[in-house]
C-alpha angles and dihedrals in degrees: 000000000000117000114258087226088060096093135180106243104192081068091100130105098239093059088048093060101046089050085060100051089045093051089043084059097246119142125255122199090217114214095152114077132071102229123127113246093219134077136259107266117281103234087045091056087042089052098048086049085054103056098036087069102032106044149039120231125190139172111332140193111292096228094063137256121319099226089050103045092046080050096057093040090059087046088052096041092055096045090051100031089229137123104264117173124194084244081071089053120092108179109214134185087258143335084274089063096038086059080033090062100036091061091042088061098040111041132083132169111308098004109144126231118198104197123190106255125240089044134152111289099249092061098080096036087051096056087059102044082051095046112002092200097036109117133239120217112182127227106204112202128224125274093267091039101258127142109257103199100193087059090046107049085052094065089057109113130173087268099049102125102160141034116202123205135163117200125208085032129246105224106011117048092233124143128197111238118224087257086056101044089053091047092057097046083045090066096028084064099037088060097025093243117166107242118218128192127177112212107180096131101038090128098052099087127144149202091357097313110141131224116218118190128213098232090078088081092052091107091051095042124025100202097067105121124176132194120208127140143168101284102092119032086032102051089236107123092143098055097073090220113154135126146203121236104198130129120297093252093055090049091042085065095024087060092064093068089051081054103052094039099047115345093233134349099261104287093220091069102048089048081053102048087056086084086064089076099052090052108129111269115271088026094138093046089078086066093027085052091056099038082053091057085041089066088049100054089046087058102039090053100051097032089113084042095111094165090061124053126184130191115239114293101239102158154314129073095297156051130204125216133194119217133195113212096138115234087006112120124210094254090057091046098044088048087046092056090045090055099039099048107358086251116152126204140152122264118231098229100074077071090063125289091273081078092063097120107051140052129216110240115201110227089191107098132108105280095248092044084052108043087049090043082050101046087055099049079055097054092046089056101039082067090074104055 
């Protein structure tokens, strides 16, 4: 039986809505979704071509590919600066199942997860199909997203098992320092919490601002796992790619659940995504470089806004304003915008109804889409003031 807190959340009016222009054939200035607005790399898409006609490729090993997983350990290892072997890399159908598969492992009846709040919206259903009577404590986060660790080490109870981040931040665009990142290991380790980050947009940083991995931390606390995996930076949302970094003894027990759901991700993609390794230094910088201006433009363009405020934009795919309109909710306000000026963004609310009051704004879209997308959630908000 699925949990009553699992919701759908395209039930909105909003998303019917904008269902309803895209099938009529109107044009939407999306600013709603996080999909990269690039493609997957060239030589990754010609590589899989070649094999698909030129091999068979049966059941594999559970646990990945060994080319790749050796592949992703020396990335690891040279973002973190930490000693990271293939026998730390689980390969997953997607960064979802990689976090899918963490809390299956982990979680028993009545274990607590405190989960950063706001977070993506996969993170709290997840914790309930994996245990449907596990228990979900929130983190909220500070004003200008940032972690607030006094806050945090009173929620810890005897039954406290995992601690969920996401850094940089969905929604938010918030990004955990170095000091910050120490201090959560410190009491992740003082109360033997499992410490989970997801690092999907570790490569989306602007304007100097550093990413630090968690796995940094790996040689002073064992529990640490990441998820990460090949959909962002690499344009390949579709094909499901992601992966767990976690101790050898977590993966030996995590793996079993990979083999009993679907024996191994699709060999053939991962064969493929090997060619994402060999891609020119500073590939990605050509995509980082316009989602950077991107933030400028946002901020250049709502600075006289004084009825929407927004925290500074640090990294990842998104920002996330807050509006006052008084009564208004996120969905009305979201569904207004999309009649006004066929601008779609997200409304705050499918993050928890704490988020009532604010809507994500994706920064990845060509320049020009996005400067004209950008000019026209001004104007509808213009009419307010």
């Amino acid at each position: 039986m699925i949990h009553p807190e699992v919701h759908n959340t395209v039930s909105l009016e909003f998303s019917a809505m904008a269902r309803a222009k895209s099938v009529g054939g109107e044009k939407l200035h999306s600013l709603g979704l996080g999909e990269p607005f690039w493609p997957a790399p060239g030589a990754v898409r010609q590589k899989l071509s070649e094999i698909a006609l030129s091999e068979h490729y049966g059941y594999k090993s559970p646990f990945g590919n060994q080319i790749l997983r050796q592949s992703i350990a020396h990335d690891v290892t040279a973002i973190a600066d930490a000693r990271i072997e293939a026998e730390n890399i689980l390969v997953t159908a997607g960064a979802k199942q990689a976090l899918s598969v963490v809390f299956k492992t982990l979680l028993e009846d009545g274990d607590e997860a405190i989960v950063v709040d706001p977070c993506f919206v996969s993170y709290r259903p997840q914790v309930f199909l994996a245990n449907h009577n596990a228990k979900i404590i929130p983190w909220s986060l500070t004003d200008d997203f940032s972690i607030d660790i006094e806050a945090l080490k009173a929620l810890i109870t005897p039954r406290s098992k995992v601690l969920v981040v996401n850094s940089p931040n969905n929604p938010s665009g918030g990004l955990i320092s170095a000091v910050e990142m120490q201090a959560l290991v410190a009491i992740a380790k003082n109360h033997n919490l499992y410490l989970v980050c997801d690092e999907i947009y570790r490569d989306f940083v602007y304007h100097g601002a550093t990413f630090v991995s968690a796995n940094a931390y790996r040689d002073i606390y064992d529990q640490i796992i990441t998820i990460d995996g090949f959909s962002k930076t690499y344009g390949m949302t579709g094909w499901r790619l992601g992966y767990i970094v976690a101790s050898k003894e977590f993966l030996q027990n995590a793996v079993k659940v990979v083999q009993h759901e679907m024996t191994n991700v699709p060999e053939i993609l991962q064969v493929a995504a090997c060619e994402a390794f060999n891609l020119p230094d500073g590939w990605f910088e050509q995509y980082r470089s316009v989602l950077e201006r991107n933030v400028d433009h946002y901020n250049n363009a709502l600075e006289d806004i004084s009825i929407l405020k927004t925290a500074p934009i640090k990294a990842g795919m998104f920002c996330f304003p807050k509006f006052d309109l008084g009564d208004f909710t996120s969905d009305q306000v979201a569904v207004k915008l999309l009649h006004s000026q066929n601008v779609a963004v997200t409304p705050g609310v499918v993050f928890g109804k704490d988020w009532d009051s604010y809507l994500r704004v994706s920064l990845s879209s060509p320049e020009d889409e996005f400067h004209d997308a950008i000019e026209k959630f001004a104007t509808f908000f213009r009419t307010f003031l």
